[in-house]
Backbone as a chain_set.jsonl record, in Angstrom:
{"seq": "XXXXXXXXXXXXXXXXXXXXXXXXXXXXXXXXXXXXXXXXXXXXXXXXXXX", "coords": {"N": [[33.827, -51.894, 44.834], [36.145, -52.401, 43.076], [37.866, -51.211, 44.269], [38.584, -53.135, 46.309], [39.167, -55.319, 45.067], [41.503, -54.169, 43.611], [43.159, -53.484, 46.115], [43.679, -56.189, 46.919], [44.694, -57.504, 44.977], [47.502, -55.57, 44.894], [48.636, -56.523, 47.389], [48.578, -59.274, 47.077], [50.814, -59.179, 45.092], [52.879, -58.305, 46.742], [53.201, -59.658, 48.288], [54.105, -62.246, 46.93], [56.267, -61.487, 45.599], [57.893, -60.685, 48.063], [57.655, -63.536, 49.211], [59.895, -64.457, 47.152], [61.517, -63.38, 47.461], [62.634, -63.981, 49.985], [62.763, -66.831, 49.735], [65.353, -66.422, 47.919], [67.348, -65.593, 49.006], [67.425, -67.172, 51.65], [68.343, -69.29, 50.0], [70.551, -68.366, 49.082], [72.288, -68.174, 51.468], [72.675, -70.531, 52.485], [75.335, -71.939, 52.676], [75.694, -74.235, 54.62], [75.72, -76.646, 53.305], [77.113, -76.541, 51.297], [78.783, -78.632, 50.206], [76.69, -80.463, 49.038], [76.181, -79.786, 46.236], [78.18, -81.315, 45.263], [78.779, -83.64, 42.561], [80.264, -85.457, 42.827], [80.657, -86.859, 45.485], [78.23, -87.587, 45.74], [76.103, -90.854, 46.289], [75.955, -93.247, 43.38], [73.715, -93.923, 43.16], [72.048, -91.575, 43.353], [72.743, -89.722, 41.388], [72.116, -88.241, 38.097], [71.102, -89.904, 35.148], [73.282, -90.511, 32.585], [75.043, -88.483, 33.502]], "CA": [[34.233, -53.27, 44.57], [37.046, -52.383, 42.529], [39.064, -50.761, 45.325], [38.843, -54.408, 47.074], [39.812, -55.902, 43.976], [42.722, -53.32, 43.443], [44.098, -53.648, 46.863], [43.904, -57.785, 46.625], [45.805, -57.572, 44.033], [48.068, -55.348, 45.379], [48.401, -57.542, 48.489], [48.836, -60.704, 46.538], [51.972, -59.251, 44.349], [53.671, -57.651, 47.815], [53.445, -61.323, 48.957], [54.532, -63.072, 45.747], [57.548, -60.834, 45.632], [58.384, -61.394, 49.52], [58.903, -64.902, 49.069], [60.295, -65.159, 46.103], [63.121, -62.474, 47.955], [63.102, -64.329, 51.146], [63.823, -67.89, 49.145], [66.533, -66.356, 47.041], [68.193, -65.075, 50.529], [67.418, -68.542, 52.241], [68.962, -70.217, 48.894], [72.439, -67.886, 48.721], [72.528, -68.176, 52.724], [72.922, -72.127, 52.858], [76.195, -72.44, 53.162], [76.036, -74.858, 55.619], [75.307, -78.081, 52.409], [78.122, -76.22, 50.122], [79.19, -79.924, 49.551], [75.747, -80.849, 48.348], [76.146, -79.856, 44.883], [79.161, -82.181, 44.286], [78.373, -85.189, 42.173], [81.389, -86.747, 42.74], [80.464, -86.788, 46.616], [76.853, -88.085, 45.851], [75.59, -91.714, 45.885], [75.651, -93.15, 42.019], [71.717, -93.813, 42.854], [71.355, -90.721, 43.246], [73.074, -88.869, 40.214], [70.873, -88.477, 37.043], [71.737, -90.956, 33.745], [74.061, -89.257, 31.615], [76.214, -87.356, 34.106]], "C": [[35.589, -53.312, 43.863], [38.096, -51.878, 43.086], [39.411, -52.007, 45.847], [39.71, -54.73, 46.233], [41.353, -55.553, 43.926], [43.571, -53.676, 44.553], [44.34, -55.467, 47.137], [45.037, -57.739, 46.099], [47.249, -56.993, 44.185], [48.868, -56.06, 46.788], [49.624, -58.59, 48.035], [50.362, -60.697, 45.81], [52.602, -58.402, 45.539], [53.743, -59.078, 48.468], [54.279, -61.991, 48.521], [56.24, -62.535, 46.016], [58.26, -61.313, 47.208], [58.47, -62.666, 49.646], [59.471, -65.288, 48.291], [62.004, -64.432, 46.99], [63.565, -63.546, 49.272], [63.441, -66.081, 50.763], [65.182, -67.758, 48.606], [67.495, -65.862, 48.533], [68.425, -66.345, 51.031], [68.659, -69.105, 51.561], [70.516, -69.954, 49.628], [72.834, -67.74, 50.137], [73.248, -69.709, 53.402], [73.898, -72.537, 52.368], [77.116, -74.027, 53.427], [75.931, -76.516, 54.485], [76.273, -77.611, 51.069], [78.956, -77.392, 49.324], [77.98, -80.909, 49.196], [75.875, -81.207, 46.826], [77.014, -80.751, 44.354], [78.805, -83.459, 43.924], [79.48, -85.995, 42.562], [81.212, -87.255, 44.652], [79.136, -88.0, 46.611], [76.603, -89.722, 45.851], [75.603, -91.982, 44.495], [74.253, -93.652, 41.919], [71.548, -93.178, 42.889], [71.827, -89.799, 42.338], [72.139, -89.12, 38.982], [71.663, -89.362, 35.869], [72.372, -89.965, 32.977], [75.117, -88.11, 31.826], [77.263, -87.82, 34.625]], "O": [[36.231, -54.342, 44.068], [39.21, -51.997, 42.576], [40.629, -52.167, 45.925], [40.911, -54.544, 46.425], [42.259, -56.361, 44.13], [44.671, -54.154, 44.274], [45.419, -55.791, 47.632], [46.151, -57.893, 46.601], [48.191, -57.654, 43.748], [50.059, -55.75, 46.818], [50.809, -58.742, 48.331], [51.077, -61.699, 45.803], [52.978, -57.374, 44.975], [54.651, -59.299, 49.269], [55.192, -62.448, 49.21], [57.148, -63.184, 46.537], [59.065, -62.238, 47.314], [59.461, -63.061, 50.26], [59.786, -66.477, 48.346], [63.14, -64.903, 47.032], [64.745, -63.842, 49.464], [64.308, -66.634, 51.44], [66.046, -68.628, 48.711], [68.679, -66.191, 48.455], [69.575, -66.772, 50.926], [69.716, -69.367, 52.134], [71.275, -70.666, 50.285], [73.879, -67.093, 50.218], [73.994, -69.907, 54.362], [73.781, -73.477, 51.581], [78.122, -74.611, 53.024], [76.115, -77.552, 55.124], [76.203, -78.203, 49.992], [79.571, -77.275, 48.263], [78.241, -82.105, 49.064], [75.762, -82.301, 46.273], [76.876, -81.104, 43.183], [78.543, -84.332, 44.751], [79.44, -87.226, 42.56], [81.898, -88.243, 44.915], [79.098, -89.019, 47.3], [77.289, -90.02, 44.873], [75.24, -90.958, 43.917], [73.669, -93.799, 40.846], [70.406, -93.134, 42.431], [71.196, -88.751, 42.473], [71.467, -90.149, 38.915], [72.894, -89.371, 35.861], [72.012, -88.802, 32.793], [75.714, -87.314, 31.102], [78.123, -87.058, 35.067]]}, "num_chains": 1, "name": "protein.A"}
């Protein structure tokens, strides 16, 4: 029972890790919205209070 357990667990953090790698790839890949981040671009409904 504790081999199951063991390889679950094992499993579960070979997963965790694989998407956390294959978001941070996605993230620094997208490019293509490089004029996203600019507030001065954005709607002023859609900037937060204070910025």
């Amino acid at each position: 029972m504790t081999g199951a357990v063991a390889v679950s667990a094992l499993v579960g953090l070979l997963s965790l890790l694989a998407g956390v790698a294959l978001g941070w790839h996605l993230r620094s890949s997208s490019d293509w919205c490089a004029d996203c981040a600019r507030t001065e671009q954005s709607p002023h409904s859609l900037q937060r209070p204070g910025v």
